[in-house]
DOVEXTI-266746 format. One record per residue: x, y, z of N, C-alpha, C, O in turn. Coordinates in pm, whole numbers, plus 50000, padded with zeros to 5 digits. Last residue first. Example, Ala and Ser with C-alpha at 12.3 -4.5 7.8 and 13.67 -1.06 7.14 Angstrom:
BEGIN
512854977550708513674989450714512905000350787513415011450804 513194943150780512304955050780513204967050780514244966850846 
This chain:
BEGIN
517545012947599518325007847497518545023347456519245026247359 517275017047907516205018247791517635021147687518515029647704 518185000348234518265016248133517895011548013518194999648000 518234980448344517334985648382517135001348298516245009848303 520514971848354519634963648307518314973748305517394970048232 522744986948537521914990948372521194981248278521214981948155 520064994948789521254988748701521444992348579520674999148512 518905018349045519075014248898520125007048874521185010648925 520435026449284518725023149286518445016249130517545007749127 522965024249335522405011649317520795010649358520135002149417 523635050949311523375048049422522785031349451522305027249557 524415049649059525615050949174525055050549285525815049749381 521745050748906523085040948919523785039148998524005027549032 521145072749022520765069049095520585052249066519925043849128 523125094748869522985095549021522045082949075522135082349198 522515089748641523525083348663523385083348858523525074348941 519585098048607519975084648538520995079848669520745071748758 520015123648620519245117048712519495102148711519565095448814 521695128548386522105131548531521375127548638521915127248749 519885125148184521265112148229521285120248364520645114848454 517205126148102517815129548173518455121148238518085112648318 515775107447951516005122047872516815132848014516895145148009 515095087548113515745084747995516395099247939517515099847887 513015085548292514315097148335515185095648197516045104348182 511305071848226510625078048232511875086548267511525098348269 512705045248234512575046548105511685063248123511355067248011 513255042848539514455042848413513995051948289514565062148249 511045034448602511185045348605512475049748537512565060748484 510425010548438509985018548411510215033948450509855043548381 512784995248555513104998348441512335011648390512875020948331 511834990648827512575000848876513015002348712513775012048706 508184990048823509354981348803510444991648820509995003048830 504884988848932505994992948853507254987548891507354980448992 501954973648861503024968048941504224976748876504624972648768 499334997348809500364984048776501164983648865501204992448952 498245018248869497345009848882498164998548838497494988248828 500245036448639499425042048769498505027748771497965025648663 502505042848496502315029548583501225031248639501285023848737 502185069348425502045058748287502005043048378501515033048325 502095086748599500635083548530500875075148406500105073648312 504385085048693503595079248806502195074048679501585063448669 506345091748471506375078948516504865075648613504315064648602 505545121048503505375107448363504785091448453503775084948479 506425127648777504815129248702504505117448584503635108848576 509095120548686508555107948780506795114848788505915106448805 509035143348500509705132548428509275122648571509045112048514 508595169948625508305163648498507975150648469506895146848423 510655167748824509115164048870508415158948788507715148848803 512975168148685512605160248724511745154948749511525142948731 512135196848577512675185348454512365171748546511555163848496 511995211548783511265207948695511085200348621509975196148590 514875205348909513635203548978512565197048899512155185448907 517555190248776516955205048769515335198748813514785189348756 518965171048770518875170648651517775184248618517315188048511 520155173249050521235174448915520505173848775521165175548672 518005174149221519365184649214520255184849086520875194249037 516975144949154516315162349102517035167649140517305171749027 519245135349306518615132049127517905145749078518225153948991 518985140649569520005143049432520325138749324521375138349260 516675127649607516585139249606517885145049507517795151749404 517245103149526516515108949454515805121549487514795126049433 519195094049744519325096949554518385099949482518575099749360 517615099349979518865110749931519235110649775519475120149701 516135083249953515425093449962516415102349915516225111149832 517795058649956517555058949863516325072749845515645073049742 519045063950258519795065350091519015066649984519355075349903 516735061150394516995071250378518405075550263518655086350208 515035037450299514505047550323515425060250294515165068350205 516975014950216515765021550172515235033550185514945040250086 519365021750432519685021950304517965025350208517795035850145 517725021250694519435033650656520065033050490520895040450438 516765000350699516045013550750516925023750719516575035450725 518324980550670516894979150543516784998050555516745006150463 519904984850854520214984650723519874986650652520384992550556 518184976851076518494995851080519424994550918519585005550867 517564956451064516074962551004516894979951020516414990850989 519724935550878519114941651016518224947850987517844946450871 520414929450646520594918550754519954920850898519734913150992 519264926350332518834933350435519304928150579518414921750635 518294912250133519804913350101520024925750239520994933350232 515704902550105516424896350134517914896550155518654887050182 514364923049985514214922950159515474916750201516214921050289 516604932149749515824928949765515674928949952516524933050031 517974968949677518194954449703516744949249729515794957049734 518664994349567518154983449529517854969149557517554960149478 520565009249696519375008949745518255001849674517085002849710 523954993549847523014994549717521574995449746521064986049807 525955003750076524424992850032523774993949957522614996149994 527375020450187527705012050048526595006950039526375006849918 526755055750258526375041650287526525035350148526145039650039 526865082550117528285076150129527575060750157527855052750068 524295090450082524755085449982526105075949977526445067049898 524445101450340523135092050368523795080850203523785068550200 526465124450336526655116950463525675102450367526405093250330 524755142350144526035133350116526155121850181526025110850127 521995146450310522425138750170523395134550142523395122750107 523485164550508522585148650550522165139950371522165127850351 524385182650325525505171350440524585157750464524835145850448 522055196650275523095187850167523825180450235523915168950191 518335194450330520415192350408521085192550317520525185350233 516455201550188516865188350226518375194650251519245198450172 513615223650162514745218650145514855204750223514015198550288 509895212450264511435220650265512625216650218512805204550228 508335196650272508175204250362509115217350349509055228350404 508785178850071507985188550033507805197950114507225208050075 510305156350183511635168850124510015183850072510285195550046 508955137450154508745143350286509565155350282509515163850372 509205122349904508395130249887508465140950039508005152350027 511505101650029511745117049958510805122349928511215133549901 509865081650136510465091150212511155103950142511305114750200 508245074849913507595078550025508355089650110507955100750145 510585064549778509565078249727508965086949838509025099049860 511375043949909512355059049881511655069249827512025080949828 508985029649931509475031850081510725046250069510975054850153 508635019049688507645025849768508205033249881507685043949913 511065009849567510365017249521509055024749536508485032549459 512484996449776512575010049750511575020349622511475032449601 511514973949746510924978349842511424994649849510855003249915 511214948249507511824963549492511064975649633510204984049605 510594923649606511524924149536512524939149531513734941349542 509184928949791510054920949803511344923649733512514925049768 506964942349651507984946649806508634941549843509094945849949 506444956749384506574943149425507484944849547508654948549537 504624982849346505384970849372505664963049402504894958849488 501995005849232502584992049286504214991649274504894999149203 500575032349228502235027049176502595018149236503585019849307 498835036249404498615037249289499685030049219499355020749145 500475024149654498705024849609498125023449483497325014949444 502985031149603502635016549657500925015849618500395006649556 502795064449589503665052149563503755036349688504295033449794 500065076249634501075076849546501965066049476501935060849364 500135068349891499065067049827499225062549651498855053249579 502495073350034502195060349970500985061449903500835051249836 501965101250087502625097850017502575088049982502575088549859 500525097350390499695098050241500695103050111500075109350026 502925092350508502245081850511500955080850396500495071050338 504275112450536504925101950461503625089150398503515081550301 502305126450696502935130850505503665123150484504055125250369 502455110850911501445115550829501635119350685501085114750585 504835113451000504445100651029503305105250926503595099350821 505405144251036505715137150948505565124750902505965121950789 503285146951282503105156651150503755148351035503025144850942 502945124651507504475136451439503585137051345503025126451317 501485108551643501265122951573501875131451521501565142951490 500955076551539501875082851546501275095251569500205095251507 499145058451352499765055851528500845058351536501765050251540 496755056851163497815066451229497905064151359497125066351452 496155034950913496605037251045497255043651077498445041751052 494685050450607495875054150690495555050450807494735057850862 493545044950303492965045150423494505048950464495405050250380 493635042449966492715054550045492525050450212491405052450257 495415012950070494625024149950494065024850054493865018350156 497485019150358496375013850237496105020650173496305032750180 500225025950589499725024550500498635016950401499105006250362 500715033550898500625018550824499655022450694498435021850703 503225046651140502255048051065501855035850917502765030950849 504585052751458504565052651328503185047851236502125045851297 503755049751744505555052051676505165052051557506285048251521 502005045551850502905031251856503715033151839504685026151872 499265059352044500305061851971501675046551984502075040352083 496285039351922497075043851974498695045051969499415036551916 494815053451585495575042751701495905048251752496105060051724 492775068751390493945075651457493735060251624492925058851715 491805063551095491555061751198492615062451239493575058651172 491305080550740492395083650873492115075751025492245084851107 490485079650464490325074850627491295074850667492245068350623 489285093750186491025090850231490565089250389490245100050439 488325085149806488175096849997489735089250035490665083649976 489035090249571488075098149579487785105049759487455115549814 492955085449496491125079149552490545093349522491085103449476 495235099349385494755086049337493155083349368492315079849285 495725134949363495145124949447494835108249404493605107449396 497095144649113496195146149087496315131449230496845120649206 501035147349116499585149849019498845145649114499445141849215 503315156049242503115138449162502065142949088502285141948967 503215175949388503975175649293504225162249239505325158649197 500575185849428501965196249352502635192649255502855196449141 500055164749591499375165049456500395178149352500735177649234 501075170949847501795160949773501375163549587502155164049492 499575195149913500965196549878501825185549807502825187349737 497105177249940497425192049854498315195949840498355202949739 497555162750124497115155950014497355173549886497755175649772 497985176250348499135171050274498735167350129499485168950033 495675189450374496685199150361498155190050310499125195050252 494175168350491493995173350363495025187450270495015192150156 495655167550728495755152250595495475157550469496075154950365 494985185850880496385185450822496735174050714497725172350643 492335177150836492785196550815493935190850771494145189750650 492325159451028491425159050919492255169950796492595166950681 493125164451278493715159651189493625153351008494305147450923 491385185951343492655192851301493395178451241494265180451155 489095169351415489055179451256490475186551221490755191551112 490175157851617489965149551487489385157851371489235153751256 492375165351854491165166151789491325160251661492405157851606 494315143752076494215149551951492515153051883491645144351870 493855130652316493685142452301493635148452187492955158752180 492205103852332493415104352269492565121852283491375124952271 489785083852389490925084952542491705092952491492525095052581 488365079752230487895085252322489005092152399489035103152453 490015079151923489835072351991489265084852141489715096252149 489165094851610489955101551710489505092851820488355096451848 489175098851249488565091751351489525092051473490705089551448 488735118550938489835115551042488765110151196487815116851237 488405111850606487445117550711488925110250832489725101150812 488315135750297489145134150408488245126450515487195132650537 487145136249966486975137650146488055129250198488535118750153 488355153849672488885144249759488165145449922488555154449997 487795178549570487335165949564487295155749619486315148349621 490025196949675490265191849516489705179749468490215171949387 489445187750001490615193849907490455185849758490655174049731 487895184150308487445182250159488545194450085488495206550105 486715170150599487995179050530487325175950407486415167650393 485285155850894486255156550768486525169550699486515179850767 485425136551211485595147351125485765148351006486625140150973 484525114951469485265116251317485115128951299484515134051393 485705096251744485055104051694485455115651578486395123551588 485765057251790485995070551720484985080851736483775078551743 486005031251919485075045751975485765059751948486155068852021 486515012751617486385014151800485855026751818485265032551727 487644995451422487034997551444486974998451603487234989951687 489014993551077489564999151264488425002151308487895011751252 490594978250826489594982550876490084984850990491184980851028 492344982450504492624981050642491164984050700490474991750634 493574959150144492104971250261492484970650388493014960050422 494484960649889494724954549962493474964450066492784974250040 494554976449606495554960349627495284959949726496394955249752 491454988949508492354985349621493564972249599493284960449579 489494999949318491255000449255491934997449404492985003549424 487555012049450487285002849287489144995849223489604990049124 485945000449673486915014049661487635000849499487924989249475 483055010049899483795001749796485105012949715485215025149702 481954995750176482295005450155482984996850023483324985050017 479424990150553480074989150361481074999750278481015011650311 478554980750805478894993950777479724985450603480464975750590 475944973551048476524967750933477104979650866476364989550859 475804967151376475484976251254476584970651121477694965351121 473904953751645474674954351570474674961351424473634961251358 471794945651769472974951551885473734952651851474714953451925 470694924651673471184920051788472554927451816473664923551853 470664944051370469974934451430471144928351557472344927751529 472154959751153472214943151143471604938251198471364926951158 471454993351027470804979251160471364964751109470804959651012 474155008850858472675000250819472094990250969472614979250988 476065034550793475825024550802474405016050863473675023650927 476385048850465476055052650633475915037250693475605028550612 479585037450284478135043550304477685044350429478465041050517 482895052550186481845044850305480255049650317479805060650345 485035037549965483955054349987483175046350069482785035050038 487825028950101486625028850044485895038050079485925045250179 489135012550442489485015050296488035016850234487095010150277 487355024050710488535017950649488615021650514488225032550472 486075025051028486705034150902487665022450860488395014950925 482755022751227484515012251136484605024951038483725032050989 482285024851586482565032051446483385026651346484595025551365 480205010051806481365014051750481265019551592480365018251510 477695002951934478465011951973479545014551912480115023951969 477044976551781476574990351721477525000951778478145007951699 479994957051678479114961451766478384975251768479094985351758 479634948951319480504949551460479164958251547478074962951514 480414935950981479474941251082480174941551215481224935151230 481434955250678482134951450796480244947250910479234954250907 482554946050358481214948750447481654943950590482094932850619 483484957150016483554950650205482464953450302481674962850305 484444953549711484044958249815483784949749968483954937949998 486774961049495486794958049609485664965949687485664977749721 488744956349213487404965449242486964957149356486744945449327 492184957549245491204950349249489624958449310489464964449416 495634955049158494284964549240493384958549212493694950749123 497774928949254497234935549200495894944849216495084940649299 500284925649506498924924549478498424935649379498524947749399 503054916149712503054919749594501544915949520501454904549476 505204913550019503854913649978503944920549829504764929649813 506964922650193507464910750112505914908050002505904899349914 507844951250366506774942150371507634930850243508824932250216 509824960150703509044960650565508374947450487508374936050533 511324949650921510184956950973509624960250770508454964050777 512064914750953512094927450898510944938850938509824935850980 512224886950870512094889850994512594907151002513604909851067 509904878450599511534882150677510894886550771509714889650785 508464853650339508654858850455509674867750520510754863050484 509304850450014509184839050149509344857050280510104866750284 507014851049755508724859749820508374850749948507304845149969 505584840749551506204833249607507024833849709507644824449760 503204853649290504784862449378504074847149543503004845049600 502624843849005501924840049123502914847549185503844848149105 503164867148712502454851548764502314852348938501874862748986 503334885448486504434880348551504024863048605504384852048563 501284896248430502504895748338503854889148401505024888648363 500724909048755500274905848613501514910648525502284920248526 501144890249035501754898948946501784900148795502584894448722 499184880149319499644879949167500114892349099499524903149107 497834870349554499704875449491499824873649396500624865049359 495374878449702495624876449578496914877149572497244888849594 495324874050044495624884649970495884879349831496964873549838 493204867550292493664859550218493664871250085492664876250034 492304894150557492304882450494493044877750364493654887450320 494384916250652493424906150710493324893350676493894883650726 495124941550559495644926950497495344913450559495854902550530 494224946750912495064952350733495734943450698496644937550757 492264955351161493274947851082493084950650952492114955350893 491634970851525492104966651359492674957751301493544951151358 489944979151804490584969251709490804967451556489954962251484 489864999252073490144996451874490454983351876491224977851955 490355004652375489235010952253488945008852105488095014452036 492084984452403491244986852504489824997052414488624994552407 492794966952116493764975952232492074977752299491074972752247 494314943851859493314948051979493704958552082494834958652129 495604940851510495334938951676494344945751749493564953351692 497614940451234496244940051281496774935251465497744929651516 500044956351171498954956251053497074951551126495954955651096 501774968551448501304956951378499984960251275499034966851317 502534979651711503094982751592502494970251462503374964751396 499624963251918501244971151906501264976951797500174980951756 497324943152097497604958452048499054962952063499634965752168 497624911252069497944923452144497944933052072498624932351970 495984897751809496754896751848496544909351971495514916251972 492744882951606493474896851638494664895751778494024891951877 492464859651366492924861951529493544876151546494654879651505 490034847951141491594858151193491334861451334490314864851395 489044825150942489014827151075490434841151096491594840351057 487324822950632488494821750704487924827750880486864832550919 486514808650321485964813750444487274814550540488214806750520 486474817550000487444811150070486654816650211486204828050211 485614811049657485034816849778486244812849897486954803449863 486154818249327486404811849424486174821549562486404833549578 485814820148949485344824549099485404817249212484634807649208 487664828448704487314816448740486504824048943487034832049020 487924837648323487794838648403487344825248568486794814548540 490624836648053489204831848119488894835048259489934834948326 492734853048022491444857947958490344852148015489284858148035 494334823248003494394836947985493444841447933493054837647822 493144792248116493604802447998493784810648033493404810348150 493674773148392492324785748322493484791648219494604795048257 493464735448378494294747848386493054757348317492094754548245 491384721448642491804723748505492584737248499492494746948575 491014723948903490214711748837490834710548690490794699948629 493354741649101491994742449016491854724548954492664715548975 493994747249426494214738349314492934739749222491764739149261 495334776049605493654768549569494294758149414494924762949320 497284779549899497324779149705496224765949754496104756449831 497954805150090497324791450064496994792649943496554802449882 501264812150280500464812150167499044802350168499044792650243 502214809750522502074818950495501674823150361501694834850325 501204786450795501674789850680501444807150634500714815150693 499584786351026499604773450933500154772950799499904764650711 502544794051223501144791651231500854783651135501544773551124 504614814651025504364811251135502924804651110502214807551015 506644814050732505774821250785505054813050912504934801350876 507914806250532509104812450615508154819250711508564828950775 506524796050357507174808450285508024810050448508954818050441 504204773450339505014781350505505724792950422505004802650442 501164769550199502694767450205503744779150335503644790450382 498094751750245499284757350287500764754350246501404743850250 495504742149981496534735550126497504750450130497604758250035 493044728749845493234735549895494574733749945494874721849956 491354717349493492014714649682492304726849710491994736049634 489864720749286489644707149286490334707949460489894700149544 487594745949189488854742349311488494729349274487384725449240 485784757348983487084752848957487744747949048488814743749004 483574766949139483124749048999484434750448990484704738448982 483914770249509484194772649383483714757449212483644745149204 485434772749837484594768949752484844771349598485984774349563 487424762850108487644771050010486214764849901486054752649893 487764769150423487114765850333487144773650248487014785850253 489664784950664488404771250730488214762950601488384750850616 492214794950678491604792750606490264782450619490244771750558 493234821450937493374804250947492184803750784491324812550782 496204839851090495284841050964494374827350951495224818550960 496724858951395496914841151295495374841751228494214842951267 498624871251668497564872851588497684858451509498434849251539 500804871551866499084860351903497714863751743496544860351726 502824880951863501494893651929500054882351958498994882952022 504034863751690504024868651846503404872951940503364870352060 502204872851448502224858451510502794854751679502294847151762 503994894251373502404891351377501784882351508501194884651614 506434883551322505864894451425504554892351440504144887851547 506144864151116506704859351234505784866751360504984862251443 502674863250945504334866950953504804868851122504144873051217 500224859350931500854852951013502464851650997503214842451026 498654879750829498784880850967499824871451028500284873251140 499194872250534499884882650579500374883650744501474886150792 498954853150341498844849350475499494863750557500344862250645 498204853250006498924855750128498554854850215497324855750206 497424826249774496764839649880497824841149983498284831350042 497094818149422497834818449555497414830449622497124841249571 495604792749223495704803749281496394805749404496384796949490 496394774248935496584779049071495854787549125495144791949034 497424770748659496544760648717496284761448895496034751748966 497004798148371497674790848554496814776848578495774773648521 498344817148139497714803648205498474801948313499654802748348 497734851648199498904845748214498154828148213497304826948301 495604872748284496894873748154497744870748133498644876948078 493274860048475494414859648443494984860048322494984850148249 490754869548677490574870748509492444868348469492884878848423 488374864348978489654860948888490104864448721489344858448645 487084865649149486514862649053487984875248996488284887248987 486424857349520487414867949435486644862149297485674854849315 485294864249837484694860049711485684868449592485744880549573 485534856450119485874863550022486064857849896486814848749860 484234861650487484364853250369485084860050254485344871650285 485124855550849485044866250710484844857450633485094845750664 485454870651166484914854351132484684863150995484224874551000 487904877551390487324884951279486934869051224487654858951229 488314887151769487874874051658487494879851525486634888551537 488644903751944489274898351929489364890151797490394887551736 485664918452040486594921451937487784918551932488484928551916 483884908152199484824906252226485734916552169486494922852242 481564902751945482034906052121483294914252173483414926452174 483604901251620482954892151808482654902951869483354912951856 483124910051317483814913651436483024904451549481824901951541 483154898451010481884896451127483244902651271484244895651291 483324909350702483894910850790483044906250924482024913050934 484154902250301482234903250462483464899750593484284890650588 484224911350005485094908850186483854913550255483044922850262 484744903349666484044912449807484134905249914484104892949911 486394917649403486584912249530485584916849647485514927749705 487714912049066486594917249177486664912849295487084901249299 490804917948912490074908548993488844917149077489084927449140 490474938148572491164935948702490634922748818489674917448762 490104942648330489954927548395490814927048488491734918948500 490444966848337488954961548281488734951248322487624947448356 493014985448503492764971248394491274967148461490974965048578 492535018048546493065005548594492064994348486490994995148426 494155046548319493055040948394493245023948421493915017148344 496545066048301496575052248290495145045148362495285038648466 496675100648263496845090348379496045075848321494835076848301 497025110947935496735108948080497025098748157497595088648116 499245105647740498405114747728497805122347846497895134447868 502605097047911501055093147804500385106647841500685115147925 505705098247761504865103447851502995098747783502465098047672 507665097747586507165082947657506005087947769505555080147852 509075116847607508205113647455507555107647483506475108447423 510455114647839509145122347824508105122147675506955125647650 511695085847780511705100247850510715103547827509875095447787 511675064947463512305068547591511605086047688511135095547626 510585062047199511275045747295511605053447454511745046147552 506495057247186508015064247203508605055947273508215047547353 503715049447227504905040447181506155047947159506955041447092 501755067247447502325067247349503815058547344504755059747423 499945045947697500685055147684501475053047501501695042347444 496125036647667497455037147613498745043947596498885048747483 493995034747983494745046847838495935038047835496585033247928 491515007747949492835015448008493485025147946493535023347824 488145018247984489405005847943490475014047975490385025448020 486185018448264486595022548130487935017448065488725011748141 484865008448469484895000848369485015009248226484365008148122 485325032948665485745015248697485905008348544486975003448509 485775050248672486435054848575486155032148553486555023448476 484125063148901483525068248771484485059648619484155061048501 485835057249116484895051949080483745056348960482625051448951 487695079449158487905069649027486705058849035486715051048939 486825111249000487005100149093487145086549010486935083048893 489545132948841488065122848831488095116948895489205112148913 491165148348891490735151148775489575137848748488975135148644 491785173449203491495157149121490585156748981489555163248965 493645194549067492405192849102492485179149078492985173248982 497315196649193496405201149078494905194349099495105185149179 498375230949272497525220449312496615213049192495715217849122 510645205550585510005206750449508765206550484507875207350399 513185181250599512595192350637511255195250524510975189250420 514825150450706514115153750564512955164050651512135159950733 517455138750762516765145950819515815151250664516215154450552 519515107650784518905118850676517955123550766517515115650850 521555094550998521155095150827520555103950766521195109250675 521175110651204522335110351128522455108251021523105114650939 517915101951223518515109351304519925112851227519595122351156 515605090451121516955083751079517755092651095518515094651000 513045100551091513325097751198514615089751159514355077951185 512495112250819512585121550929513585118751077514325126051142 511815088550685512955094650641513235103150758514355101350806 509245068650885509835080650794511425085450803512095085850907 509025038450991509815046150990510005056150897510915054150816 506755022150888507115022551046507855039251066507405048651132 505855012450664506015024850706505915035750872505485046050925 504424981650821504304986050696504855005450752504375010650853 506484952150903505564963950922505554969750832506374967550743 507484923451011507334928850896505954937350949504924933451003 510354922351228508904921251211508484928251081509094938351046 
């Protein structure tokens, strides 16, 4: 089943056991329409370091998402209005189908496209990618090819089916209902073009989206509370017994909403609000989980830099086993402590520091889980032991035959080579040097060359994580 950060490094029992300020330096909705920093033209390493953190592309896609919850709260009835700017000619557009990956689709959930509008659509239709229901892409036909640079606006109305409440991006349970990656997901990879990855029967994702100034508007039954992605305004009377709740978050690849009989709290570290939402029935208080989110966000910031968002939602599911990553939001359906610091670790890497998850799923999923080494040392045995596995931690979804393979080589090999990457090329030097890297990709799709090119001035990190087939040497800087 394709899930999102099911499994922390923590929980890979034999494989790896993983034990264990600087101020946000601007929200980033202040930064929306400032052009992007140029990192300095040096060929390698830290010369290659930019000035600052990489502000997100000027012509990023705009996006606004109207959410209608039922009754019921089974039914999400939505529209979404993208407005497009491509650095590439296309005659296309392509949307993921996220809900209707295999797992998904078991549970009864299903993405459906009713209508697509627009002066450029000449059609519409589905492609399956290996995906359940009516497919797992839908590509909009334009009327004419769009240049690079031009821009084009298309509306798409859709239907989503919320499924059984489980381990899943979206569903229903007796007090909540959520969903993430909901509706119809942009796949585009700038500089690259449309991402095509077909589907797996996997617990990680295959998904690849550029950030996008994003806003949303949820309405649902007054009695309930929505947290999701985005600085959230109070929310507003819709009328018939219903509230309209908004929120915009200027740099999202993607948004989760949850809505049910929370009760919230928040926190505030280095700028950053925290707010944590606590289902009726769940013993956990919701200012202590508020407390401990903002207590990660302060230990992670150590040592990547500076928080990516301005807030950070926490709605707390019921417990499933693990934890589901968005910009600035977190399904927590888990309470291990570590299900949590792994989980605002992606903020970091996958949020800010795209990838392509298909292609390079270690490059969110080995950070994530070696950032969890902040608690404390790391084993050396449970590092060796985790490095001996032959499986190259580079691989694509597709080179994955089981989900304890994907789960024993991504996560926790490739947490171990880059914990014994900074062992060999010396802490500082390292942190140094993936600090570079985070604020010279920050808001792009990164690539496993760029972080290459950001360890360049340190072979010993280099080589360790060659030998672990997180790097080729396609991938090393001339």
């Amino acid at each position: 089943m394709t899930r999102r950060g099911r499994l922390t490094a923590a929980a890979l029992g034999g494989v790896l056991v993983l034990t264990g300020c600087t101020s946000f330096a601007e929200r980033v909705a202040d930064v929306a329409d400032t052009p992007a920093a140029t990192p300095t033209e040096a060929p390698t390493g830290a010369a290659a370091c930019p000035d600052e953190r990489a502000a997100p592309d000027p012509d990023r896609p705009q996006v606004a998402l109207s959410f209608d919850l039922s009754e019921d709260r089974r039914t999400v009835t939505g529209t979404e209005t993208v407005v497009f700017t491509p650095d590439l000619d296309v005659d296309e557009l392509v949307f993921r189908l996220v809900p209707n990956a295999p797992g998904s689709a078991e549970a009864g959930s299903s993405l459906v496209v009713d209508d697509v509008t627009g002066d450029d659509v000449a059609a519409g239709s589905y492609e399956s990618l290996g995906a359940a229901g009516p497919g797992g892409a839908y590509v909009v036909e334009l009327s004419d090819e769009l240049a690079a640079g031009d821009a084009t606006e298309v509306t798409l109305a859709f239907t989503l089916t919320l499924g059984e409440g489980g381990f899943d991006r979206v569903g229903t349970d007796d007090e909540v209902s959520w969903w993430a990656s909901g509706a119809p997901l942009l796949a585009w990879e700038p500089g690259v073009g449309w991402s095509r990855a077909p589907f797996v029967d996997l617990l990680g994702e295959t998904a690849s989206s550029p950030v996008a100034d994003t806003r949303i508007t949820v309405e649902a039954p007054a009695e309930l509370t929505v947290l999701m992605t985005g600085d959230q305004a109070e929310p507003t009377d819709a009328g018939d017994g219903r509230r309209r709740w908004t929120s915009r978050e200027p740099v999202a690849r993607d948004v989760s909403v949850a809505v049910g009989s929370f009760t919230t709290a928040s926190a505030e570290v280095d700028g950053v609000r925290v707010t944590a939402g606590v289902l009726a029935g769940d013993r956990q208080d919701p200012q202590e989980v508020a407390d401990a989110t903002a207590q990660d966000v302060e230990r992670l910031a150590e040592r990547f830099g500076p928080f990516p968002y301005a807030t950070l939602t926490v709605p707390v599911l019921p417990d499933y086993g693990g934890g589901i990553e968005y910009p600035s939001s977190i399904l927590l359906a888990s309470a291990a402590p570590v299900v949590l610091l792994h989980e605002v670790a992606h903020m970091w890497f996958y949020g800010m520091v795209g990838d392509d998850q298909y292609r390079d799923p270690w490059l969110d999923e080995a950070f994530a889980s070696y950032a969890e080494s902040v608690e404390g040392a790391l084993s050396p045995a449970h590092v060796e032991q985790a490095l001996a596995e032959e499986a190259p931690v580079g691989g694509t979804m597709a080179d994955f035959p089981t989900d304890a393979a994907y789960i024993e080589t991504v996560y926790g090999k490739g947490a171990a080579a880059l914990a014994e990457a900074r062992d060999a090329a010396g802490a500082e030097a390292f942190d140094t040097a993936v600090r570079c890297y985070v604020d010279a990709t920050a808001w792009t799709t990164a690539t496993p060359a760029d972080l290459a090119l950001a360890l360049a001035d340190l072979p010993a990190a280099t080589r360790v994580l060659v030998e672990a087939g997180a790097l080729d040497e396609d991938d090393l800087p001339d």
